[in-house]
C-alpha positions as CSV (number, residue, x, y, z in Angstrom):
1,X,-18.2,20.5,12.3
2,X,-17.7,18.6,8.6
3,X,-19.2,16.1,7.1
4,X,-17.9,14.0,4.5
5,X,-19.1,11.0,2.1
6,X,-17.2,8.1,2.0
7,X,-18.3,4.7,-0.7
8,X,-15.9,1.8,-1.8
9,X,-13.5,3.8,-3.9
10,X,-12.0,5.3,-0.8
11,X,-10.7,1.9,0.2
12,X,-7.3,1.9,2.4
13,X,-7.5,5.2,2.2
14,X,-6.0,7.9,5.1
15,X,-9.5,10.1,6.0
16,X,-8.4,13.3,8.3
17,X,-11.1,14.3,10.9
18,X,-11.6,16.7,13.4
19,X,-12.8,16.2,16.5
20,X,-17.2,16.6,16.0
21,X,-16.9,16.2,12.4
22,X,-18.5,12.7,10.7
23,X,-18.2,10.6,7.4
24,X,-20.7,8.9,6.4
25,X,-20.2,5.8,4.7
26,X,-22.4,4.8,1.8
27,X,-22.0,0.9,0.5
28,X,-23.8,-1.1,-2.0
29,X,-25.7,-3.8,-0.6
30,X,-28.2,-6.2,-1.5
31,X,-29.8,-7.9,1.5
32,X,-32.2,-10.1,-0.6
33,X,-29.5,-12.4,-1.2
34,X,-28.7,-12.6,3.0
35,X,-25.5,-10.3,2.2
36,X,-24.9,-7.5,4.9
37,X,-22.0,-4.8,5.7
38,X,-20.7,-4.7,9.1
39,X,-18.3,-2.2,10.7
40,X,-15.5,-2.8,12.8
41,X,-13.1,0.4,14.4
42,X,-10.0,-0.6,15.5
43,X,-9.0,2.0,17.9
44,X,-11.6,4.5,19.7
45,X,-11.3,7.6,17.8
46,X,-14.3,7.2,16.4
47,X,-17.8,6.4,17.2
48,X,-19.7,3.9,14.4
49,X,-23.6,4.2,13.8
50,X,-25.5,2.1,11.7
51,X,-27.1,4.8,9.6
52,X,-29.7,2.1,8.0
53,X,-30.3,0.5,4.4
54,X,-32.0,3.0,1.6
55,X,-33.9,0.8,-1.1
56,X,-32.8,2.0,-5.0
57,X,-33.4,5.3,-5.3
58,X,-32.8,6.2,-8.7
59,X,-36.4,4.0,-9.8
60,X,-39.8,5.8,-9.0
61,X,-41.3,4.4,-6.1
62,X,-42.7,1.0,-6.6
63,X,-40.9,0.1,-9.7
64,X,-37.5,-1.2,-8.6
65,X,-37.3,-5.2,-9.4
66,X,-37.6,-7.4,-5.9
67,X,-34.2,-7.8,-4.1
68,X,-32.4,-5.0,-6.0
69,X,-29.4,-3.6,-4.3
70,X,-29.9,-0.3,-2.4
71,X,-27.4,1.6,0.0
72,X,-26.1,0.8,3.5
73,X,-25.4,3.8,5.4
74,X,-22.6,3.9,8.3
75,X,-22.1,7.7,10.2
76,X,-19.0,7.6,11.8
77,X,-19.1,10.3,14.3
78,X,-14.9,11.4,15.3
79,X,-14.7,11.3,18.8
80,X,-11.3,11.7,20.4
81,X,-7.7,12.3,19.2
82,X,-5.9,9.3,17.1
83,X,-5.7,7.1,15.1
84,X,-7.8,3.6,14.2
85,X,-9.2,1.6,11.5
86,X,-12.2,0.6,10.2
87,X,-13.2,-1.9,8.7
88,X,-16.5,-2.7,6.5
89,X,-17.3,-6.6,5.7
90,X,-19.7,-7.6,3.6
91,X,-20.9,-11.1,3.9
92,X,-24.1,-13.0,5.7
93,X,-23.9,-12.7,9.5
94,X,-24.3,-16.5,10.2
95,X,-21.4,-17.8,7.7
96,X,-18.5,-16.9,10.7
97,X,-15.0,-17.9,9.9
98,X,-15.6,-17.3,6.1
99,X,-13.7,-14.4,4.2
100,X,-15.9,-11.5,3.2
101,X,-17.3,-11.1,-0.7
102,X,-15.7,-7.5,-0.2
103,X,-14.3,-5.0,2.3
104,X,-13.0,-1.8,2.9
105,X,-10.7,-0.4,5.5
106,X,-10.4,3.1,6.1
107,X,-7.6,4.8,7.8
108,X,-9.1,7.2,10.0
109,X,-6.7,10.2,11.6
110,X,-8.8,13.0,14.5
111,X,-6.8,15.7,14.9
């Protein structure tokens, strides 16, 4: 079992899986400003998990400005055979019907 690291740059990119192995999916977010990521599959071959939201890391503890950006984490656990897609949105939950500030869609294959 494998586990790879996904962020933004892999966007519409094919990502080859085995059946037990997991990405995990690591995207900026800042949810001061009401912004959040949100996964969608397409397909059941694999299993999303909302990993949870790391506050900046990089700043010793305590000395990161209020409502800086920190890291969303999604684990996306290959579960059966196929192929699906999924897709990351990044917006605020109660604005429906609007178009995301950003996505990504990854082209997942479990083999």
């Amino acid at each position: 079992m494998a586990t790879r690291t996904l962020t933004e740059a892999d966007d519409r990119r094919d990502v080859v899986l085995h059946p037990g192995d997991t990405a995990v999916v690591r995207l900026t977010e800042t949810p001061a400003t009401g912004h959040q990521w949100t996964a969608t599959v397409h397909g059941s071959c694999v299993v999303p998990e909302d990993a949870g939201f790391a506050p900046p890391g990089a700043a010793p503890p305590g000395s990161a400005a209020p409502g800086a950006a920190g890291t969303r984490s999604f684990r996306l656990r290959a579960a059966a055979p196929g192929m699906c897609d999924v897709e990351f949105r990044l917006g605020r939950v109660w604005e429906t019907g609007r178009s995301p500030e950003r996505s990504v869609l990854l082209h997942v294959l479990v083999r």
